[in-house]
KEMITI-547051 format. One record per residue (C-alpha): residue number from 1; residue in one letter; x, y, z. Coordinates in Angstrom, 3 decimals. Layout:
BEGIN
NUM/A/X/Y/Z
...
# end
This chain:
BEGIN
1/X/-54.580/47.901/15.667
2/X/-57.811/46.869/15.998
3/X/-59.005/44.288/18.772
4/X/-59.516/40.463/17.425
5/X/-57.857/41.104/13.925
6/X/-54.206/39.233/14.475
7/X/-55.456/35.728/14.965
8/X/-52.263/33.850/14.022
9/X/-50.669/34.366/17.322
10/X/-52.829/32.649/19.601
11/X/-52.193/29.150/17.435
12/X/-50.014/26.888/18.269
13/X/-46.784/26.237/15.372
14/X/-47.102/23.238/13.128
15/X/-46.010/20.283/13.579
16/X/-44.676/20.973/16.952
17/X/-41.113/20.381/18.247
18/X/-38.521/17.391/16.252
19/X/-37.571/15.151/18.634
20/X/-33.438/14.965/18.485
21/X/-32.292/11.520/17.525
22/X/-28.302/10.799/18.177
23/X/-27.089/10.160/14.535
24/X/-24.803/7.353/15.740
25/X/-28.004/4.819/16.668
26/X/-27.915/4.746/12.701
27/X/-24.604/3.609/12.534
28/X/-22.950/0.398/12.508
29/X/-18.890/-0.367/12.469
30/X/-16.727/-2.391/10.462
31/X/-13.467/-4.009/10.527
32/X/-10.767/-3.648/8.180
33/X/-8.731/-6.434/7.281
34/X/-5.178/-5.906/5.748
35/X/-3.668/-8.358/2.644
36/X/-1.753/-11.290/4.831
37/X/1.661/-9.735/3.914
38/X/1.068/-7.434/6.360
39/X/1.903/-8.564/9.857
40/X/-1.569/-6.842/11.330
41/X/-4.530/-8.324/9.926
42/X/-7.001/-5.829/11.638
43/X/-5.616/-2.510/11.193
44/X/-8.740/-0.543/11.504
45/X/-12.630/0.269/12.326
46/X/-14.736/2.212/9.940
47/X/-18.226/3.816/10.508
48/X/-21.246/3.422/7.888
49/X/-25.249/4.416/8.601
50/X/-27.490/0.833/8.671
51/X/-28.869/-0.459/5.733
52/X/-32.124/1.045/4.928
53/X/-34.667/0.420/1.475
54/X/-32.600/0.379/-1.011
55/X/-29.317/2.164/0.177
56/X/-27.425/-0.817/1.132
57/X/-24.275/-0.330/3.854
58/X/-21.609/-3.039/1.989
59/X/-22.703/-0.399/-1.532
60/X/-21.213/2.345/0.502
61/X/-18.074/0.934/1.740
62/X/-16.572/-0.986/-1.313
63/X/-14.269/2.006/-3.072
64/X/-13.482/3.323/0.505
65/X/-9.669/4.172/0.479
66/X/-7.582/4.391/3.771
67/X/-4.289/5.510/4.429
68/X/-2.235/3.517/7.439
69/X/1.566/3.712/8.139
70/X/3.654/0.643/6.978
71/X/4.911/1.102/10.741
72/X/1.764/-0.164/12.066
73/X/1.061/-2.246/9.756
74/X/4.158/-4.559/9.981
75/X/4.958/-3.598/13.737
76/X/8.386/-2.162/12.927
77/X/9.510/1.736/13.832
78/X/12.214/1.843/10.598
79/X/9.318/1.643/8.325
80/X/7.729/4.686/9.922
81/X/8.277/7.304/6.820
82/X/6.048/4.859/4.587
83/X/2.511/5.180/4.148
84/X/0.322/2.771/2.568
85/X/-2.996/3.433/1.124
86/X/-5.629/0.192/0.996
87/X/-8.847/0.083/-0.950
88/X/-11.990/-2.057/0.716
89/X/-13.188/-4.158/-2.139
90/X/-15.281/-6.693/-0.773
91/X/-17.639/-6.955/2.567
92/X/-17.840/-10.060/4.063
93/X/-20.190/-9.796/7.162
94/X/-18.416/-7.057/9.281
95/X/-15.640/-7.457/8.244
96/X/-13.927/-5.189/4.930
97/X/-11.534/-6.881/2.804
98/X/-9.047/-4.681/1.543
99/X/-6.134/-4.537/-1.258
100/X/-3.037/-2.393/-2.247
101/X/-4.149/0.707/-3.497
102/X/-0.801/3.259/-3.215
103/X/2.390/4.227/-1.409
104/X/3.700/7.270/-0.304
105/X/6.315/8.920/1.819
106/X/5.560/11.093/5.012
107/X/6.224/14.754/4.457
108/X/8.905/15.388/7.478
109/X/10.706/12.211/5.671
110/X/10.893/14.070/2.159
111/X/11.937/17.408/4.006
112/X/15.050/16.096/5.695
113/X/16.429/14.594/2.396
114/X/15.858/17.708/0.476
115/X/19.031/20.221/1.527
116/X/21.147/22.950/0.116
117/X/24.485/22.327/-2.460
118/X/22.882/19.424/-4.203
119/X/20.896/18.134/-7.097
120/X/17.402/16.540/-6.350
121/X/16.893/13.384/-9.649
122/X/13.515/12.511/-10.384
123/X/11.666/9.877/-12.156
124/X/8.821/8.383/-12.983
125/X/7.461/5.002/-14.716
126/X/4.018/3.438/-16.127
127/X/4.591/-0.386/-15.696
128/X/1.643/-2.753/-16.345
129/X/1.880/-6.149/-13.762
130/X/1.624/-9.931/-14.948
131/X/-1.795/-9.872/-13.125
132/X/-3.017/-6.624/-15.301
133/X/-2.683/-3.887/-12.819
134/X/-1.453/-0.516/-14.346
135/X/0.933/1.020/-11.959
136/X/3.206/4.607/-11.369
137/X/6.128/4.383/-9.296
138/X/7.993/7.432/-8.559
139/X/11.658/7.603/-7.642
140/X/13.966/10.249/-6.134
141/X/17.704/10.181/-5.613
142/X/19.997/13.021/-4.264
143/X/23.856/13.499/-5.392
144/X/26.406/13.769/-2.542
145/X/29.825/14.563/-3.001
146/X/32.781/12.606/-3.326
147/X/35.320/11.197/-0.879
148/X/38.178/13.869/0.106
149/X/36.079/16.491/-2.333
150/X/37.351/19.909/-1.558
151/X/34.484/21.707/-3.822
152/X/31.716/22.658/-1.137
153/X/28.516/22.186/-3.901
154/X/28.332/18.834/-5.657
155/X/25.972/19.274/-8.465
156/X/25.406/17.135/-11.324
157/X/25.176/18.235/-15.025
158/X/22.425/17.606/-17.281
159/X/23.890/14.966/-19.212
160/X/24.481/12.725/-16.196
161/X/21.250/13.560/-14.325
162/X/19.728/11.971/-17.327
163/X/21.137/9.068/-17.754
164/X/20.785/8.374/-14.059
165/X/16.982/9.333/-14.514
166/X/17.154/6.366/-17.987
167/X/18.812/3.917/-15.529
168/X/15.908/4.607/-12.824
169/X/13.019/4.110/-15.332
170/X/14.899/1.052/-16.363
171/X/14.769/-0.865/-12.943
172/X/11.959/0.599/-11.883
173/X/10.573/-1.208/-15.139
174/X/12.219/-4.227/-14.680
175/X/11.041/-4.335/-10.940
176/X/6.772/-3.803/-12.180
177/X/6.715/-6.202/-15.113
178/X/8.784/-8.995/-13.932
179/X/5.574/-10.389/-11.236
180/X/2.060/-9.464/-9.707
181/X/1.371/-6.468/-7.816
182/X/1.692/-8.717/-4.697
183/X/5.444/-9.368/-5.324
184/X/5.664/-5.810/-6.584
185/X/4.456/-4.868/-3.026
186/X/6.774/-6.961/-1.083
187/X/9.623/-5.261/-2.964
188/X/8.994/-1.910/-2.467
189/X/8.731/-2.923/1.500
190/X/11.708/-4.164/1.269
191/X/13.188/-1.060/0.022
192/X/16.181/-3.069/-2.102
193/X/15.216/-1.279/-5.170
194/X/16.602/2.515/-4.049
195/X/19.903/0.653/-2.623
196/X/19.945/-1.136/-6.117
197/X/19.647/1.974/-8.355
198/X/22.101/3.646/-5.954
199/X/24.161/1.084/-6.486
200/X/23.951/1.298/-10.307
201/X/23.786/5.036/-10.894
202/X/26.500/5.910/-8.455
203/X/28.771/4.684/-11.559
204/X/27.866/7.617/-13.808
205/X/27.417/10.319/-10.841
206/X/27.514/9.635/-6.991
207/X/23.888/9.301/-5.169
208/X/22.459/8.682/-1.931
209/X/19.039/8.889/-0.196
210/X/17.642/6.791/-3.317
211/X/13.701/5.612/-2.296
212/X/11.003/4.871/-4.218
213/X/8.744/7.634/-3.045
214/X/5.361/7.147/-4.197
215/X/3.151/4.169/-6.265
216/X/0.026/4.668/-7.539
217/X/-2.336/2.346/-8.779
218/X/-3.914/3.782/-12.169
219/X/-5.969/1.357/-13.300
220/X/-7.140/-2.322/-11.765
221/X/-8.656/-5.378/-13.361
222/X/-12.493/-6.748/-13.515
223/X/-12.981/-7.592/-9.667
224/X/-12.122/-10.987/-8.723
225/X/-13.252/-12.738/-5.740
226/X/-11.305/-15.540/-5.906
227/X/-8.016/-12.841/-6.760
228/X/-8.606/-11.271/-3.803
229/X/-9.214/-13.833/-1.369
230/X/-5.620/-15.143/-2.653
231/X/-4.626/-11.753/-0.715
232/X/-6.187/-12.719/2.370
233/X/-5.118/-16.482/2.348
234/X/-1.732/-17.046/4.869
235/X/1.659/-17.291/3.153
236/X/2.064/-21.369/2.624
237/X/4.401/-21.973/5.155
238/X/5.194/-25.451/6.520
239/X/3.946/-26.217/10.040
240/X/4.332/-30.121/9.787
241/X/6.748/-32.037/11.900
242/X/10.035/-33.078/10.032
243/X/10.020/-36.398/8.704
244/X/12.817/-38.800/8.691
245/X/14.634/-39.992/5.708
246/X/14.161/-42.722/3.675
247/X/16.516/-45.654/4.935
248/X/17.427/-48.754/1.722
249/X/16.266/-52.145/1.777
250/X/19.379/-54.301/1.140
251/X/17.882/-57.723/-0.377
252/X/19.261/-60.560/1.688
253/X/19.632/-64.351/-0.438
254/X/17.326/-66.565/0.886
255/X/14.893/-64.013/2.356
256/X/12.912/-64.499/-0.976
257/X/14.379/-61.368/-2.740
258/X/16.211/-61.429/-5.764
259/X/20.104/-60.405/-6.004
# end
């Protein structure tokens, strides 16, 4: 090669070395705040990069859904197999105001009430709340086998599987259209809706391990501030001091009352 011809490799690169900037100086954390019929208010921290031009941070956290266990949530171990799924809808400051967004069951919980020698019922429901939320709830029962039953299997025919399928869509109907989603929520904590459709359905067929596995939320109304912050507000419960009761005048003659 000759001498002087490859000039490139004397320069110097462009531009030079990028300096390496830690991502997380862009970043700025939020709280989550649970609906006040949770016991926790603050049930979480979530990370979002700074607001900068025209990307604003509160644009990319409304829509965010996060999933929390019902354990946590209402400090109480029993309600470990629930998960509950919240949706941030409004920021206010730092702070990410959240509402109900979905229900489910934890996996290992599903597993242990699925076994051999026994029918698995399933059913499912569209119900549309008093405060226009479109909902799915999802139900599961399992038969068991009767007292002093010598037959080792205990399944149920078709015939009675669905009728106790018609008598869980009923309910579970009943149950989504008779409030708002916030009652509707309370309810399914409560987990007196599987005993109750136990209860009913063990007349055609007998059933145990009855939950309401899974809600989803399919559709929501127009946003509503004022809706939401009804979510946030405490439970109106009475704090005042208890007053006394209300004691009769008795009119005396002469004390210038008339008898």
């Amino acid at each position: 090669m000759a001498i002087g011809k490859n000039k490139r490799l004397t320069k110097s690169k462009k531009g030079g070395k990028k300096k390496i900037v830690d991502p997380f100086l862009k970043k700025e954390w939020y709280t989550l705040v649970a609906p006040s019929i949770f016991s926790v208010k603050n049930c979480g921290k979530t990370l979002i990069t700074k607001t900068q031009g025209t990307k604003i941070a509160s644009d990319g956290l409304k829509g965010r859904v996060f999933e929390l266990s019902l354990a946590d949530l209402k400090n109480d171990e029993q309600l470990a197999f629930k998960k509950i799924k919240l949706c941030v809808e409004d920021v206010q400051g730092y702070n990410c105001l959240t509402n109900f967004h979905g229900m489910d069951m934890t996996r290992d919980k599903l597993c242990s009430l699925i076994k051999k020698k026994q029918t698995i019922i399933e059913g499912s429901v569209d119900v549309r709340t008093s405060d226009g939320y479109l909902v799915r709830l999802f139900c599961i029962a399992m038969t068991k086998s009767q007292e002093n039953q010598v037959k080792q299997t205990c399944y149920a025919q078709s015939a009675k599987i669905r009728a106790i399928r018609e008598k869980m869509v009923t309910i579970m109907s009943e149950l989504g259209s008779k409030g708002d989603l916030k009652t509707l929520v309370k309810e399914l904590m409560l987990s007196n809706t599987g005993e109750q459709i136990e209860k009913e359905a063990s007349k055609i067929f007998p059933i145990k391990d009855c939950h309401i596995r899974k809600v989803k939320v399919l559709k929501k109304p127009k946003f509503d501030v004022t809706a939401l912050m009804e979510w946030h507000t405490d439970e109106g419960t009475d704090v005042g001091q208890a007053v006394a009761p209300a004691v009769e005048e008795t009119l005396v003659a002469g004390s210038g009352g008339r008898l």
